[in-house]
C-alpha positions as CSV (number, residue, x, y, z in Angstrom):
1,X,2.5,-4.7,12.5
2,X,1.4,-2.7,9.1
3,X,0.0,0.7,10.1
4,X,-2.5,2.5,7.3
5,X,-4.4,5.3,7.1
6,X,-8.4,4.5,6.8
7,X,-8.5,7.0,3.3
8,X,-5.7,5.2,2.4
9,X,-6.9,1.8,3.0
10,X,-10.9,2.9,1.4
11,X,-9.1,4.1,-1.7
12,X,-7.2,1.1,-2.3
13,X,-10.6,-1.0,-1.7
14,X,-12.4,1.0,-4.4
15,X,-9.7,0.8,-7.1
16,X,-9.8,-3.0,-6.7
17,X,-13.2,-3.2,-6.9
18,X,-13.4,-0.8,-10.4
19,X,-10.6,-3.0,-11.9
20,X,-12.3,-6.2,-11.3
21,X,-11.8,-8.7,-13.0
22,X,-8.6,-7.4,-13.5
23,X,-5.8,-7.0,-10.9
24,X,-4.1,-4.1,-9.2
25,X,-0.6,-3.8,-8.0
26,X,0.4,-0.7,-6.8
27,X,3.9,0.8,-4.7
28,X,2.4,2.1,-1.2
29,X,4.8,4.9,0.8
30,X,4.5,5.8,4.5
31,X,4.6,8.4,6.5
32,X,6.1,9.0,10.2
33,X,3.9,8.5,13.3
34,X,5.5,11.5,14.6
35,X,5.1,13.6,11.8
36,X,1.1,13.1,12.7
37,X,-0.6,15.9,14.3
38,X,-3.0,13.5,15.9
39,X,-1.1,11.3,18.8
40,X,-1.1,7.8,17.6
41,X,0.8,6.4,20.7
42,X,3.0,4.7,18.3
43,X,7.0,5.5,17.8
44,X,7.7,8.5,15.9
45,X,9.7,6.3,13.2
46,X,7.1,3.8,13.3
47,X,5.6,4.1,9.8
48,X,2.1,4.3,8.4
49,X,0.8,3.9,4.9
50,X,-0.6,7.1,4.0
51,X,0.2,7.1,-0.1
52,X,0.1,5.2,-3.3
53,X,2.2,5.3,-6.4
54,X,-0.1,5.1,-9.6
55,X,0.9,2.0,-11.6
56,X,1.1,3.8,-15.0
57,X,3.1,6.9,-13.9
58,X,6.2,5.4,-15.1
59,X,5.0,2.5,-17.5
60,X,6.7,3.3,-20.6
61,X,10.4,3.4,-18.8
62,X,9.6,1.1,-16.5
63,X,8.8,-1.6,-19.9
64,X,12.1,-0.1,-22.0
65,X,14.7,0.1,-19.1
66,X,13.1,-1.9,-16.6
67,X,13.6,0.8,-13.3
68,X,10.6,1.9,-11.7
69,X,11.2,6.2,-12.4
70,X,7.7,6.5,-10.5
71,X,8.1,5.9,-7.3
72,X,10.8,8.2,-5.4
73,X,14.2,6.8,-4.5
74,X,14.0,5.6,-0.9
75,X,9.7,5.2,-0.6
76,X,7.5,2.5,-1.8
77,X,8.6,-0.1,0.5
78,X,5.2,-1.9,0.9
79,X,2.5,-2.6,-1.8
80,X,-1.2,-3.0,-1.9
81,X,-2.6,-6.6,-4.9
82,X,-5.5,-7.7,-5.2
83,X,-7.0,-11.2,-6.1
84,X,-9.8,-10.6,-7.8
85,X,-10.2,-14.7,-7.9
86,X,-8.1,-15.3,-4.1
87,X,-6.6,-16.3,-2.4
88,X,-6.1,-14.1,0.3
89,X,-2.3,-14.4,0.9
90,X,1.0,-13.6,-1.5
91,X,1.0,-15.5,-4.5
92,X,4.6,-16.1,-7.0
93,X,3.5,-13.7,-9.6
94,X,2.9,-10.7,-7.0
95,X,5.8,-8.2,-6.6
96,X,7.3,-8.6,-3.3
97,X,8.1,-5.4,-0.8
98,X,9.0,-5.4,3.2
99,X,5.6,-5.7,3.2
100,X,2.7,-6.3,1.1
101,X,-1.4,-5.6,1.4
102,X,-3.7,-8.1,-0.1
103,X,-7.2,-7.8,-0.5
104,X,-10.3,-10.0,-2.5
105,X,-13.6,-9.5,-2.9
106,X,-16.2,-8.3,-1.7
107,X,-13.3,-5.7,-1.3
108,X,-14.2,-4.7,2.4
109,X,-12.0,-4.8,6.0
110,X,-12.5,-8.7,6.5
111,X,-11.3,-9.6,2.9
112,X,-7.5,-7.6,3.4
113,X,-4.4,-9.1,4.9
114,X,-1.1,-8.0,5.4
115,X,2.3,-9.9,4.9
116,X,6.1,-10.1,5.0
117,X,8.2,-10.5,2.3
118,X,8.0,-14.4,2.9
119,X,4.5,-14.7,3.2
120,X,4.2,-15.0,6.9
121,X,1.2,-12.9,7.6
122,X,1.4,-9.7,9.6
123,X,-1.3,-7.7,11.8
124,X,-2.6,-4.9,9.7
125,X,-4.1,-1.9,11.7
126,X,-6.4,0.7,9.7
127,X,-6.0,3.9,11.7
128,X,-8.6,6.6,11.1
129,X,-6.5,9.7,10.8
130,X,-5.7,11.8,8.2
131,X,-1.6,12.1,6.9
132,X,-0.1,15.7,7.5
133,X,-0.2,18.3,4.5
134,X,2.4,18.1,1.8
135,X,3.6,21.2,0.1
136,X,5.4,21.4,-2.6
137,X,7.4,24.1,-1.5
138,X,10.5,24.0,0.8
């Protein structure tokens, strides 16, 4: 099972649909279900989606050393493609994860789908609750 936050999930809808024709691949990182303050009667080490890494953030290294500097050591173990042309499943030239989100057009609920890293496809449940508060300090 994939668990994602619904602003999560709308977010990821809209900046496939402003990039069509063009495709998006971006890192996704989770949170703890116990570190929720709503009860999600899920495990508290069961992860949910509740972030995404911009693509760009870490370009320029990424192209000269080829390491990803923008996503955190130890997050980003899921991502979110789109197809703007399908299909609606992993393809070779997608960058695999633990798991990974696909969506197509028309870029709603019905056209996403979750999978493993081998393509077997996976239930994918949008949760509508909002990710605890970050800070930035300790």
């Amino acid at each position: 099972m994939v668990y994602i936050t619904r602003g999560l999930f709308d977010a990821l809808l809209e900046m496939a649909d402003d990039e069509e024709p063009s495709s998006v691949s971006v890192v996704l990182a989770s949170t703890p279900a116990g570190e929720f303050d709503a009860d999600l009667s899920l495990d508290a080490e069961t992860p949910v989606l509740t972030h995404f890494y911009f693509p760009e953030a870490s370009g320029s290294v990424t192209a000269v050393f080829g390491v990803d500097l923008g996503t955190p050591a130890g997050r980003g173990r899921a991502r979110f493609v789109s197809h703007p042309q399908g299909p609606l499943e992993p393809t070779r030239e997608d960058t695999f994860a633990a798991a990974i989100v696909v969506a197509v057009p028309p870029w709603d609920d019905a056209s996403c789908a979750a999978f493993d890293r081998n393509g077997g496809e996976l239930p994918l449940d949008v949760l509508d609750v909002e990710p605890p508060e970050e800070s930035v300090a300790g």
